[in-house]
N, C-alpha and C positions, 0 to 999 in steps of 0.2 A: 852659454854653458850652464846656465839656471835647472833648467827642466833636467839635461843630462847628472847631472851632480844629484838633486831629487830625487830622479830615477833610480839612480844609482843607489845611494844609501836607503832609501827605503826598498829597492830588494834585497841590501843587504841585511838589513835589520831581523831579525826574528821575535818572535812574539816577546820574549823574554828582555830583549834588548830596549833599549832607548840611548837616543843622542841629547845632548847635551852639549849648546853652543853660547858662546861668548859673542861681543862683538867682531866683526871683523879686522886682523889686523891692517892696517896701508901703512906698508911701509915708505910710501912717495912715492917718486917717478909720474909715470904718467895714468895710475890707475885708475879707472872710473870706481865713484865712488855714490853709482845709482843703486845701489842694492844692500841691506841692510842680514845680516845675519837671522833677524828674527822675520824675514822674506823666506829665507830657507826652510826654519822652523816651520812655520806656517804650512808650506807648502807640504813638507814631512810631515802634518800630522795631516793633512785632507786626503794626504794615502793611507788613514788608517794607522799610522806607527806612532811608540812614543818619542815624543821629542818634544824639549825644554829651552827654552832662552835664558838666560844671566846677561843683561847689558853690559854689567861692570863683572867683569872674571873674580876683581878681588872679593865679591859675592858668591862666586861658586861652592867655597868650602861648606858655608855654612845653609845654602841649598842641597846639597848632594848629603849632607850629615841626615838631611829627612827624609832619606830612601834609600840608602847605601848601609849595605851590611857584610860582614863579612861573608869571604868566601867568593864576592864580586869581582868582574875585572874592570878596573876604570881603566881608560887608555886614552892619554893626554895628547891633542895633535895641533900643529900650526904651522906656518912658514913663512920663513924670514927675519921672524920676531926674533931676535937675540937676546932677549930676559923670558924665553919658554924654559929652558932649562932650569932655571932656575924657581922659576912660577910649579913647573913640576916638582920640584922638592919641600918647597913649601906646602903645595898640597897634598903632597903623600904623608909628610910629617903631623900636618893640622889634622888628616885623619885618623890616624894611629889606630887602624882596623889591627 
């Protein structure tokens, strides 16, 4: 699903856009844990797009403060994580665009 996901977001992206990725969550179970978030990155920027890695998310705020200005949309995404909710209000509040 590497290449497909790739694909994907970098035709989604527009010049103006960039992503911005954290580690990945695992939530357990049985999920392979061969691939690294900043795998993805990587691979979004050799198609040309912007895109950024934060290893540690509770880094994110104060990365995104040095290019984020108002009038921006940030859009916060994850799955399974059950402190997303919460990690989004933290970082809407820490930027007080």
């Amino acid at each position: 699903m590497r290449k497909d996901f790739v694909d994907e977001i970098s035709k989604a992206l527009r010049p103006e856009d960039e992503i911005w990725m954290s580690e990945i969550f695992y939530a357990g179970g049985t999920a392979v844990k061969d691939i690294s978030a900043n795998d993805l990155i990587v691979d979004i920027q050799n198609n040309g797009k912007k895109a950024s890695f934060v290893e540690d998310r509770k880094n994110l705020v104060s990365e995104l403060k040095k290019t984020i200005k108002p009038g921006d949309v940030l859009l916060l995404m994850g799955a399974r994580d059950p402190s997303l909710e919460i990690f989004c209000k933290e970082v809407y509040d820490a930027l007080d665009l």
